[in-house]
mmCIF entry with sequence, helices, sheets and N, C-alpha, C, O atoms, coordinates in Angstrom:
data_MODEL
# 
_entry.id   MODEL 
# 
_entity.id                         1 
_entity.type                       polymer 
_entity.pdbx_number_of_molecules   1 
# 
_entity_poly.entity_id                      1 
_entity_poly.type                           'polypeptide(L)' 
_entity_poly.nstd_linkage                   no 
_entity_poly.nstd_monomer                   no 
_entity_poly.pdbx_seq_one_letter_code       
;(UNK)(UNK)(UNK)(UNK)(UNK)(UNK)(UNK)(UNK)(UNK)(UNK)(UNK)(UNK)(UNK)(UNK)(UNK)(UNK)
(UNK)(UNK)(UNK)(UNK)(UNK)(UNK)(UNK)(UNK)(UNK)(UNK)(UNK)(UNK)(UNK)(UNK)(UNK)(UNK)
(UNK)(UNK)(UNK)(UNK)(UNK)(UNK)(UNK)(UNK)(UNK)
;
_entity_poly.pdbx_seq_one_letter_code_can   XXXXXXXXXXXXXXXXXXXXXXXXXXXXXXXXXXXXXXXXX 
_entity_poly.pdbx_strand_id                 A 
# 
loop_
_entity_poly_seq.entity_id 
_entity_poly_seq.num 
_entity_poly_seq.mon_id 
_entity_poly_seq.hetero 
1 1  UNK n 
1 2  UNK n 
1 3  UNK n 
1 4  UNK n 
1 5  UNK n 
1 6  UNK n 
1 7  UNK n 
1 8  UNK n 
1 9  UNK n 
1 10 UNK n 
1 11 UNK n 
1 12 UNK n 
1 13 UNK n 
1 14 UNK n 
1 15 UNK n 
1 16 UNK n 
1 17 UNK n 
1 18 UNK n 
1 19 UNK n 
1 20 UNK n 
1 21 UNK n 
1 22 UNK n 
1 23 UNK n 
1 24 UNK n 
1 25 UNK n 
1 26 UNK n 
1 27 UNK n 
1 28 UNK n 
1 29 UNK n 
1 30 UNK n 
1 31 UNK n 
1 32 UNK n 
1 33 UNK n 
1 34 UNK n 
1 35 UNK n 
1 36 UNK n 
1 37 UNK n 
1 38 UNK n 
1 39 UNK n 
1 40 UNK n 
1 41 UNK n 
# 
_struct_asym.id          A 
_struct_asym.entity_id   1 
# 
_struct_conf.conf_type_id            HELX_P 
_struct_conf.id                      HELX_P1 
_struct_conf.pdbx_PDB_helix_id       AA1 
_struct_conf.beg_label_comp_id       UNK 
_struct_conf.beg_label_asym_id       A 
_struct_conf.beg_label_seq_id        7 
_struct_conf.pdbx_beg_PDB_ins_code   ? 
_struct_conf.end_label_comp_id       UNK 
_struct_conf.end_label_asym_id       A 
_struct_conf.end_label_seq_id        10 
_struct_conf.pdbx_end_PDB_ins_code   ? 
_struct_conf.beg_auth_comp_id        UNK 
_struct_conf.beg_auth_asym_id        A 
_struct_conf.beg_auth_seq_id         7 
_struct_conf.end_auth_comp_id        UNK 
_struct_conf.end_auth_asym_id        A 
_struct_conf.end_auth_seq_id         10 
_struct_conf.pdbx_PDB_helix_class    1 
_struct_conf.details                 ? 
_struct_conf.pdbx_PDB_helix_length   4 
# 
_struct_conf_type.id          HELX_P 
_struct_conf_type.criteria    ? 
_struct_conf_type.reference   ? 
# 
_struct_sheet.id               AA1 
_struct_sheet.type             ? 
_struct_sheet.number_strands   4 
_struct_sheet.details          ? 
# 
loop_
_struct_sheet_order.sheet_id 
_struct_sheet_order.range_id_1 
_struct_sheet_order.range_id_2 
_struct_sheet_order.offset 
_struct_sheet_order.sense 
AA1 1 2 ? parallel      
AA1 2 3 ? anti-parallel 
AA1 3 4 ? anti-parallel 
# 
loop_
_struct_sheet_range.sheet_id 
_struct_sheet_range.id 
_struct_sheet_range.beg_label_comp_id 
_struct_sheet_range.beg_label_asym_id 
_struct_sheet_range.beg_label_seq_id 
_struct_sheet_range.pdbx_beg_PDB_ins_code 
_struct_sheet_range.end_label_comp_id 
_struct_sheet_range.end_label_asym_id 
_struct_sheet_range.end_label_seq_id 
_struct_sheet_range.pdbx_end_PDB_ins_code 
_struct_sheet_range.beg_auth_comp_id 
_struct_sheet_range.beg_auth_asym_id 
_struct_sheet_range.beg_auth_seq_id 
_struct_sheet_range.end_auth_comp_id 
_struct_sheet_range.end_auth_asym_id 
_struct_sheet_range.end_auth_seq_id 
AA1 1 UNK A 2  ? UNK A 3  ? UNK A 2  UNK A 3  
AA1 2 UNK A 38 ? UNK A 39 ? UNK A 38 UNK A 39 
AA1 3 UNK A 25 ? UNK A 29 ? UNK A 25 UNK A 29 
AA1 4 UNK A 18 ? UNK A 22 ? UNK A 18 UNK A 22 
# 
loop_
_atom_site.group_PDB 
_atom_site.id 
_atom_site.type_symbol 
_atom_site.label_atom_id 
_atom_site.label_alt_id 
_atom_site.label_comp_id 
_atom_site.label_asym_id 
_atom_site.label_entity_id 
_atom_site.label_seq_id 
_atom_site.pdbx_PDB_ins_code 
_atom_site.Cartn_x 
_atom_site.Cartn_y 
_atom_site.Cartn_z 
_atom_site.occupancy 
_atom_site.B_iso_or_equiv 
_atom_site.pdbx_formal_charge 
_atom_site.auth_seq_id 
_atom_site.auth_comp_id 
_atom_site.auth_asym_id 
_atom_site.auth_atom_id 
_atom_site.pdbx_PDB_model_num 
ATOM 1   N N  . UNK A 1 1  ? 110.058 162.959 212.230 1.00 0.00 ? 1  UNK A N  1 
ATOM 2   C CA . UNK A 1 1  ? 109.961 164.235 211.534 1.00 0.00 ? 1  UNK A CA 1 
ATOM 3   C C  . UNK A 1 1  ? 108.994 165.145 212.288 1.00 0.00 ? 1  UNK A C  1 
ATOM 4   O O  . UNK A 1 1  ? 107.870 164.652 212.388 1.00 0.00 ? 1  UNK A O  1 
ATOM 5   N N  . UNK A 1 2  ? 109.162 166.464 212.898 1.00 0.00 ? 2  UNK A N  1 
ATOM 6   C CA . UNK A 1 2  ? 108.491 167.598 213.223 1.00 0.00 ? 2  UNK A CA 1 
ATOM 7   C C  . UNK A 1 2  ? 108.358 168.364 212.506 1.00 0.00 ? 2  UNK A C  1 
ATOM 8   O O  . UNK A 1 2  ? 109.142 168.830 211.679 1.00 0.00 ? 2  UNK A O  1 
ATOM 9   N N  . UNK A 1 3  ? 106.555 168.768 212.911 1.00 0.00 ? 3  UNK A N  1 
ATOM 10  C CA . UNK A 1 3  ? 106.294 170.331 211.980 1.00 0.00 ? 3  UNK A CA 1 
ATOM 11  C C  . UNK A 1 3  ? 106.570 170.954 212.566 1.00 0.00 ? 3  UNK A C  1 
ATOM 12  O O  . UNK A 1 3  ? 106.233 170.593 213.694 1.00 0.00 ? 3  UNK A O  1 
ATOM 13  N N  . UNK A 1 4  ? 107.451 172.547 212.595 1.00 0.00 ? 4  UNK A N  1 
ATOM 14  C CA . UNK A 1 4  ? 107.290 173.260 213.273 1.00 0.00 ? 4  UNK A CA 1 
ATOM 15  C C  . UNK A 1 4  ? 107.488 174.923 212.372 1.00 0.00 ? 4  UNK A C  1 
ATOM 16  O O  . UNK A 1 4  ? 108.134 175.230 211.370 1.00 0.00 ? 4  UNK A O  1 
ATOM 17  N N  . UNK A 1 5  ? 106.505 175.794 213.393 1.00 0.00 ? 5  UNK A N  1 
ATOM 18  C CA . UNK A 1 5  ? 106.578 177.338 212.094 1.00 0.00 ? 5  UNK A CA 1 
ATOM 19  C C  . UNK A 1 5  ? 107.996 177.726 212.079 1.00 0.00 ? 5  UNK A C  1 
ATOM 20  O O  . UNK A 1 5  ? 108.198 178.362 211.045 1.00 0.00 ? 5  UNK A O  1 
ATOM 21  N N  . UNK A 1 6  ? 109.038 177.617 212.769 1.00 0.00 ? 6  UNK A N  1 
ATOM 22  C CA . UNK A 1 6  ? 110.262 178.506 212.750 1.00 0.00 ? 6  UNK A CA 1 
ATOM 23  C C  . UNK A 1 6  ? 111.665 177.503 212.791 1.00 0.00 ? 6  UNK A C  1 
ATOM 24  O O  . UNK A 1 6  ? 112.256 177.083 213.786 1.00 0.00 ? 6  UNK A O  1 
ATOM 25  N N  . UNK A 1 7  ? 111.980 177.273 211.292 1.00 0.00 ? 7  UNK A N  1 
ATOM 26  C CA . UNK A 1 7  ? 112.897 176.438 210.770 1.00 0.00 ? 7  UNK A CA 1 
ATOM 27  C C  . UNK A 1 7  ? 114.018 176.724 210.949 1.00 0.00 ? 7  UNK A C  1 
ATOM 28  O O  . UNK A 1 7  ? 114.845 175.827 210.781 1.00 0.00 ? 7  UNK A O  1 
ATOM 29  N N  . UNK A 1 8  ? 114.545 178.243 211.408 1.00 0.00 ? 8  UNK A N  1 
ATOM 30  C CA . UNK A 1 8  ? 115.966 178.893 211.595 1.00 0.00 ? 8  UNK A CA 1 
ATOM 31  C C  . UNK A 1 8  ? 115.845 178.263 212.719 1.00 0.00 ? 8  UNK A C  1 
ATOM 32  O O  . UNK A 1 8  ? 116.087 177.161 212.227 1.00 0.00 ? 8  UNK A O  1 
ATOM 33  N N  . UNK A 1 9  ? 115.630 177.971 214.097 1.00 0.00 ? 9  UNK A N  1 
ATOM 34  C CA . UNK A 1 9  ? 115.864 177.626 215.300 1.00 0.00 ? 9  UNK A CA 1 
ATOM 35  C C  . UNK A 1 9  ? 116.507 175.595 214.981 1.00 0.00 ? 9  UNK A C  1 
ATOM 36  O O  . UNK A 1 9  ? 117.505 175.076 215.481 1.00 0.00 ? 9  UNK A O  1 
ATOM 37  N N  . UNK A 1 10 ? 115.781 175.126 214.298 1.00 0.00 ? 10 UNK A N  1 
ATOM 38  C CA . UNK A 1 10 ? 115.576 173.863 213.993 1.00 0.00 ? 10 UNK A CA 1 
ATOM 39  C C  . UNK A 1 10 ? 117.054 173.489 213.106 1.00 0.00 ? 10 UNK A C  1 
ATOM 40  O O  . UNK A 1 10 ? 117.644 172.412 213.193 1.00 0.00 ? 10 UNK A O  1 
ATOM 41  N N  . UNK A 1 11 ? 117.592 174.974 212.010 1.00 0.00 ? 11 UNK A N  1 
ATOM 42  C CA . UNK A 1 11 ? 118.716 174.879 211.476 1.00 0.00 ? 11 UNK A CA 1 
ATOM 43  C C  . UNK A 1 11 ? 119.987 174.920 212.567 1.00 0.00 ? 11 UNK A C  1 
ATOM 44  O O  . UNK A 1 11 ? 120.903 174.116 212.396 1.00 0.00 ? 11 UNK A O  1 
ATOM 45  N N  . UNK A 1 12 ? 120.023 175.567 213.339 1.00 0.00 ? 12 UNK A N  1 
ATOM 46  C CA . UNK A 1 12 ? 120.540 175.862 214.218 1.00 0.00 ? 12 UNK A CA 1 
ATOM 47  C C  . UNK A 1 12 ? 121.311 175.181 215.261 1.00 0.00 ? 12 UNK A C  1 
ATOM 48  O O  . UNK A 1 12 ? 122.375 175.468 215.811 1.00 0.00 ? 12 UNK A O  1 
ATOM 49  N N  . UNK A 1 13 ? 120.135 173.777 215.444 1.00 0.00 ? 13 UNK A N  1 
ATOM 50  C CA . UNK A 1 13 ? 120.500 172.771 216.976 1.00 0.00 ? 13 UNK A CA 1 
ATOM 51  C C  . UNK A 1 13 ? 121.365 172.114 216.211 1.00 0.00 ? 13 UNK A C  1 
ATOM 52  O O  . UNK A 1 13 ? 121.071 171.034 216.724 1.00 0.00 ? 13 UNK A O  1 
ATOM 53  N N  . UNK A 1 14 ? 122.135 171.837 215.471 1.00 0.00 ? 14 UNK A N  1 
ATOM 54  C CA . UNK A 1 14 ? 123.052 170.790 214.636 1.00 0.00 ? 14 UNK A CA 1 
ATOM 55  C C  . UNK A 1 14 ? 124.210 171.763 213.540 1.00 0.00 ? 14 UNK A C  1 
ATOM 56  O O  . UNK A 1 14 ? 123.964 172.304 212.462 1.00 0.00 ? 14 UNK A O  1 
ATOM 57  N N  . UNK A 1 15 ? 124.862 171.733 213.937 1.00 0.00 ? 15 UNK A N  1 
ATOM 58  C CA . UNK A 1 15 ? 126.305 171.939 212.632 1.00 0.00 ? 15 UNK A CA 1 
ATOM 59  C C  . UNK A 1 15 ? 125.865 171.171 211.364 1.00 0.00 ? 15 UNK A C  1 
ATOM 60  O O  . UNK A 1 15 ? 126.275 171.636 210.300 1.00 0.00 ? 15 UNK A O  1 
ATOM 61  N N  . UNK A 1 16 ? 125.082 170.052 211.320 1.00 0.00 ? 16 UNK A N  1 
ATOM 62  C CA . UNK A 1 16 ? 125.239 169.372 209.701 1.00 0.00 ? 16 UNK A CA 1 
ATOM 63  C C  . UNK A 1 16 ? 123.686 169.265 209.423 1.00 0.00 ? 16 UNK A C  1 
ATOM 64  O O  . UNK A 1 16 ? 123.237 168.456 208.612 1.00 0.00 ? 16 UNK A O  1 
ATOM 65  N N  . UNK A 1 17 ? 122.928 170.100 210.121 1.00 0.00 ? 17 UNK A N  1 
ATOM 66  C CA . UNK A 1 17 ? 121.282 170.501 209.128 1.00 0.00 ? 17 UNK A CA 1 
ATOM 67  C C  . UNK A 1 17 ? 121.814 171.560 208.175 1.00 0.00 ? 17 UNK A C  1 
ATOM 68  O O  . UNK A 1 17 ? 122.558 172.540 208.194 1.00 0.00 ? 17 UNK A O  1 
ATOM 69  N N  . UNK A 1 18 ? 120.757 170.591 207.002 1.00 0.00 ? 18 UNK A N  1 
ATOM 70  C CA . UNK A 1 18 ? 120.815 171.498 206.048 1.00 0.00 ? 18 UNK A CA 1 
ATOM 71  C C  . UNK A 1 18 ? 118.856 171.627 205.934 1.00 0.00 ? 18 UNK A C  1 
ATOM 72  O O  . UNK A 1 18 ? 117.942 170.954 206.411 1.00 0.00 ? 18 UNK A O  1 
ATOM 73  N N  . UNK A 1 19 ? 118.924 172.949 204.980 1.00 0.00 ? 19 UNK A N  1 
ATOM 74  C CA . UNK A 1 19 ? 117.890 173.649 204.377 1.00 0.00 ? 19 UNK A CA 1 
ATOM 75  C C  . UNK A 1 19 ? 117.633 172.933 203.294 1.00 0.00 ? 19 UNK A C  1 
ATOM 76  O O  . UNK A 1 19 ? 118.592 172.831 202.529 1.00 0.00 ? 19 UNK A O  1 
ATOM 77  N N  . UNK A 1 20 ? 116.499 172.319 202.928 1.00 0.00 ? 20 UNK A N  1 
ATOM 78  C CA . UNK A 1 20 ? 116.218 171.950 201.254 1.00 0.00 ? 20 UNK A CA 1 
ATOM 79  C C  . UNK A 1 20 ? 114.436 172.332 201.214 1.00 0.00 ? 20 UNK A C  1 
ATOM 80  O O  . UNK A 1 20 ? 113.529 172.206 202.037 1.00 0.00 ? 20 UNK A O  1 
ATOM 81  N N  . UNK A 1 21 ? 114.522 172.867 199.757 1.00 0.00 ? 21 UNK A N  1 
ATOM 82  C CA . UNK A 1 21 ? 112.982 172.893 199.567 1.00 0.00 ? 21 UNK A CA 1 
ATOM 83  C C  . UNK A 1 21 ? 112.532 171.705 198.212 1.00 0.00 ? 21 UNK A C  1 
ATOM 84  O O  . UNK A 1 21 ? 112.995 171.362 197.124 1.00 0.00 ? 21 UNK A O  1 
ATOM 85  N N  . UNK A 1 22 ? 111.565 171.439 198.925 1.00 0.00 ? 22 UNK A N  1 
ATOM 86  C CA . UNK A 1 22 ? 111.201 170.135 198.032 1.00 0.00 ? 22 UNK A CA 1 
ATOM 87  C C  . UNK A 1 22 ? 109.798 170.455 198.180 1.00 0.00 ? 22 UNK A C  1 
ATOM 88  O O  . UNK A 1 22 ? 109.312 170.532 199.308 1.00 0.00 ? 22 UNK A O  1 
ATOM 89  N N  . UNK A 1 23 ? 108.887 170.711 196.813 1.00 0.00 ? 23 UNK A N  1 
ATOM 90  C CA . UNK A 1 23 ? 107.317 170.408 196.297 1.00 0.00 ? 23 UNK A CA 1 
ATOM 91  C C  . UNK A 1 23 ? 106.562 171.493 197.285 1.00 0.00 ? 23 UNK A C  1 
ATOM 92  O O  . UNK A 1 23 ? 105.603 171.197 197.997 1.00 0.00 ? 23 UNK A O  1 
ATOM 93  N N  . UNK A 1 24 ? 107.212 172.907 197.197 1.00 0.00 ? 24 UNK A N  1 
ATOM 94  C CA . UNK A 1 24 ? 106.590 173.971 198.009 1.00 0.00 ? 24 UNK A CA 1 
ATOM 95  C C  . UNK A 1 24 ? 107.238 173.663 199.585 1.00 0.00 ? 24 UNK A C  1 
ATOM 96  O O  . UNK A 1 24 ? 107.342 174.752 200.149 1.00 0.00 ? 24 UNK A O  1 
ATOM 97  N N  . UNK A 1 25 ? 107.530 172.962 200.142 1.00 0.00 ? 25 UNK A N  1 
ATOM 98  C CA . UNK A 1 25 ? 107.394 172.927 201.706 1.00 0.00 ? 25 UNK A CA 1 
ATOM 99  C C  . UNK A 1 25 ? 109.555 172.873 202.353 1.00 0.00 ? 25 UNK A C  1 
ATOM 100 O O  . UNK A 1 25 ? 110.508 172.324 201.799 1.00 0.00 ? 25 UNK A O  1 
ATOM 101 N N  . UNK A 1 26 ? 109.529 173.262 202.964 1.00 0.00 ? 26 UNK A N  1 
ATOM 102 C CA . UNK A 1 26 ? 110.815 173.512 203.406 1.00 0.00 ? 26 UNK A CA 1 
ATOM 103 C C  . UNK A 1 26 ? 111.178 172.223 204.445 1.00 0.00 ? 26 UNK A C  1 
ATOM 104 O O  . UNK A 1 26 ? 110.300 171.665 205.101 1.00 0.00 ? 26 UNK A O  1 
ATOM 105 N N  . UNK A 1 27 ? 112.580 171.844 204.493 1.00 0.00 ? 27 UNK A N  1 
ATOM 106 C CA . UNK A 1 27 ? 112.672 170.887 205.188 1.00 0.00 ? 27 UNK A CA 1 
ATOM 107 C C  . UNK A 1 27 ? 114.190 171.014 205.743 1.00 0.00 ? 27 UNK A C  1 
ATOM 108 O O  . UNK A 1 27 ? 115.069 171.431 204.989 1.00 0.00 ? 27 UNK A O  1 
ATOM 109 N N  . UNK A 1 28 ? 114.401 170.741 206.733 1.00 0.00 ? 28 UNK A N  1 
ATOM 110 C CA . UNK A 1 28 ? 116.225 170.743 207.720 1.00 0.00 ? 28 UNK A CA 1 
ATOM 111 C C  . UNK A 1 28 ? 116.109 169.164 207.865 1.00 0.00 ? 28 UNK A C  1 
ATOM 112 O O  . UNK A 1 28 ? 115.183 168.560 208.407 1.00 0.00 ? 28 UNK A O  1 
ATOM 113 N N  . UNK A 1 29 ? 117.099 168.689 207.341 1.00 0.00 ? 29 UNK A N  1 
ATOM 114 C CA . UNK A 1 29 ? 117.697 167.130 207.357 1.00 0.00 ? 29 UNK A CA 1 
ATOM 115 C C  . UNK A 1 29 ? 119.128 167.140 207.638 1.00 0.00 ? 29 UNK A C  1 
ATOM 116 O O  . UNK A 1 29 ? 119.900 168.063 207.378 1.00 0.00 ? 29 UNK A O  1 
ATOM 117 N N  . UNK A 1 30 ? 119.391 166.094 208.160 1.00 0.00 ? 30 UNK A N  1 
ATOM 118 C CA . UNK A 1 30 ? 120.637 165.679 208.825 1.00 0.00 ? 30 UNK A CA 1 
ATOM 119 C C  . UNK A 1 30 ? 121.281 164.647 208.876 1.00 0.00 ? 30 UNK A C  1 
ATOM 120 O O  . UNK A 1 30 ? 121.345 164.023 209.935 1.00 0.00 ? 30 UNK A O  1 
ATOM 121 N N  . UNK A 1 31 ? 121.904 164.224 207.762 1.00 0.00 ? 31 UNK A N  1 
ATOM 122 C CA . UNK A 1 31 ? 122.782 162.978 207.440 1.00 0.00 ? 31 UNK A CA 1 
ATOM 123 C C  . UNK A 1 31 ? 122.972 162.617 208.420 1.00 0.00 ? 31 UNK A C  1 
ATOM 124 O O  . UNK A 1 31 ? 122.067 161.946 208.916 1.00 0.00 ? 31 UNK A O  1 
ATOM 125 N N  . UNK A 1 32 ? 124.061 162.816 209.138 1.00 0.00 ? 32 UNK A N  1 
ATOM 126 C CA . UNK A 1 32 ? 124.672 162.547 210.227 1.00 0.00 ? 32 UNK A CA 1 
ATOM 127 C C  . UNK A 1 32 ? 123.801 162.052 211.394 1.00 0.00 ? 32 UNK A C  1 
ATOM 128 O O  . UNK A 1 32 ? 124.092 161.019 211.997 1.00 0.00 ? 32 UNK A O  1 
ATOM 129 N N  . UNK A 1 33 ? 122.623 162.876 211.735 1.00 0.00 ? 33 UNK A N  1 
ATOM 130 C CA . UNK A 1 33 ? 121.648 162.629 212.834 1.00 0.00 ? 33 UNK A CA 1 
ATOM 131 C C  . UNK A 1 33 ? 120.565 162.850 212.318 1.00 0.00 ? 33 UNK A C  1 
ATOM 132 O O  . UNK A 1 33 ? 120.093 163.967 212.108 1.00 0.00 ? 33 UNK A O  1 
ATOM 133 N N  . UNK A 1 34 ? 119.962 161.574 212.011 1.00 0.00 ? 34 UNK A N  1 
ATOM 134 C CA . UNK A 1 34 ? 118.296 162.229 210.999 1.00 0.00 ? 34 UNK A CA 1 
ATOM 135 C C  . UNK A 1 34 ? 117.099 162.079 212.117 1.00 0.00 ? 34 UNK A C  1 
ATOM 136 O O  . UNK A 1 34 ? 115.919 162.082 211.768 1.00 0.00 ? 34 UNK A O  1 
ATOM 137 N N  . UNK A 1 35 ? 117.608 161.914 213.856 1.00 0.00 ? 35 UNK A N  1 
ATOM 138 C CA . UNK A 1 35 ? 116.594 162.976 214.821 1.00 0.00 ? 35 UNK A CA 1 
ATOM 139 C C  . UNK A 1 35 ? 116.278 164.322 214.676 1.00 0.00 ? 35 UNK A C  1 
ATOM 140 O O  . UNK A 1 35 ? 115.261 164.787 215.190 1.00 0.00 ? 35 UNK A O  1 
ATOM 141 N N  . UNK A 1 36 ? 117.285 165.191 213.829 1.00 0.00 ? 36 UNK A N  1 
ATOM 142 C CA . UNK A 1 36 ? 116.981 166.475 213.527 1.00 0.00 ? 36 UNK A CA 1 
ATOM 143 C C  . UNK A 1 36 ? 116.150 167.025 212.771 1.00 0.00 ? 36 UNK A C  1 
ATOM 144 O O  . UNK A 1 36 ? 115.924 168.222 212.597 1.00 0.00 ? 36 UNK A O  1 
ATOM 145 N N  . UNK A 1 37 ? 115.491 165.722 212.118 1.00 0.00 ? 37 UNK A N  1 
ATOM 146 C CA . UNK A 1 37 ? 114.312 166.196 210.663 1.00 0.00 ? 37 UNK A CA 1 
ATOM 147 C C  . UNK A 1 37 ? 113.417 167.120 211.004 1.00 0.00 ? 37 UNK A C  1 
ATOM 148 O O  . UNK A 1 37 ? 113.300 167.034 212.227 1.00 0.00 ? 37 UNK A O  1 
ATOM 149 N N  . UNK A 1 38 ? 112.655 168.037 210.551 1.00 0.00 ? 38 UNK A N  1 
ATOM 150 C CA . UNK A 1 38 ? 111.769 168.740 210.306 1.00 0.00 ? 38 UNK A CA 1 
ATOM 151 C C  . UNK A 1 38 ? 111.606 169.315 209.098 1.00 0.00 ? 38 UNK A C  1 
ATOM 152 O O  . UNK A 1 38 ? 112.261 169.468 208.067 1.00 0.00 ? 38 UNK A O  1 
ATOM 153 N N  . UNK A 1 39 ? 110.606 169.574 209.497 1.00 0.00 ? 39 UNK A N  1 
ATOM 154 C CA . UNK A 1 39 ? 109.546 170.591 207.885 1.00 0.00 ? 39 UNK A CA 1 
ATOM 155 C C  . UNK A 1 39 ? 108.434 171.497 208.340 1.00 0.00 ? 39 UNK A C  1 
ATOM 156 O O  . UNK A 1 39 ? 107.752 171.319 209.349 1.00 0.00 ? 39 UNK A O  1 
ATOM 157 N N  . UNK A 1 40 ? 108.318 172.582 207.402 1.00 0.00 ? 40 UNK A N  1 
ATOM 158 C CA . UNK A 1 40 ? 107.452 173.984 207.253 1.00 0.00 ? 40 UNK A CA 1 
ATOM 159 C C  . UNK A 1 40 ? 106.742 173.425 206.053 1.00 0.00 ? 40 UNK A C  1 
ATOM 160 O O  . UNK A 1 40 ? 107.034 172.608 205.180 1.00 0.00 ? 40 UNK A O  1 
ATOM 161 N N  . UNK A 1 41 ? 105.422 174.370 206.413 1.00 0.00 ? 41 UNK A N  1 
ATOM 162 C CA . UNK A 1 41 ? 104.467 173.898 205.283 1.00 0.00 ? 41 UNK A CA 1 
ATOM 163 C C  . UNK A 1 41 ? 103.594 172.786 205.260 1.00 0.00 ? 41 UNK A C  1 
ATOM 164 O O  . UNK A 1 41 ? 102.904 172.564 204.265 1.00 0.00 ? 41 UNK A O  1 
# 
């Protein structure tokens, strides 16, 4: 999992990241490939 400030770029590298917000903090997860994890906040 990476922090990083700019989550649109992070949505971006993968067709199957998704956006979820969970307990204030934003997060892109990826069924398919969960190397794609990150989070804001």
């Amino acid at each position: 999992m990476k922090v990083i400030n700019s989550l649109k770029t992070a949505k971006l590298r993968d067709k199957n990241c998704r956006l979820v917000r969970r307990r204030g903090r934003i997060y892109v997860i990826n069924k398919r490939n969960p190397r794609f994890k990150a989070r804001q906040g």
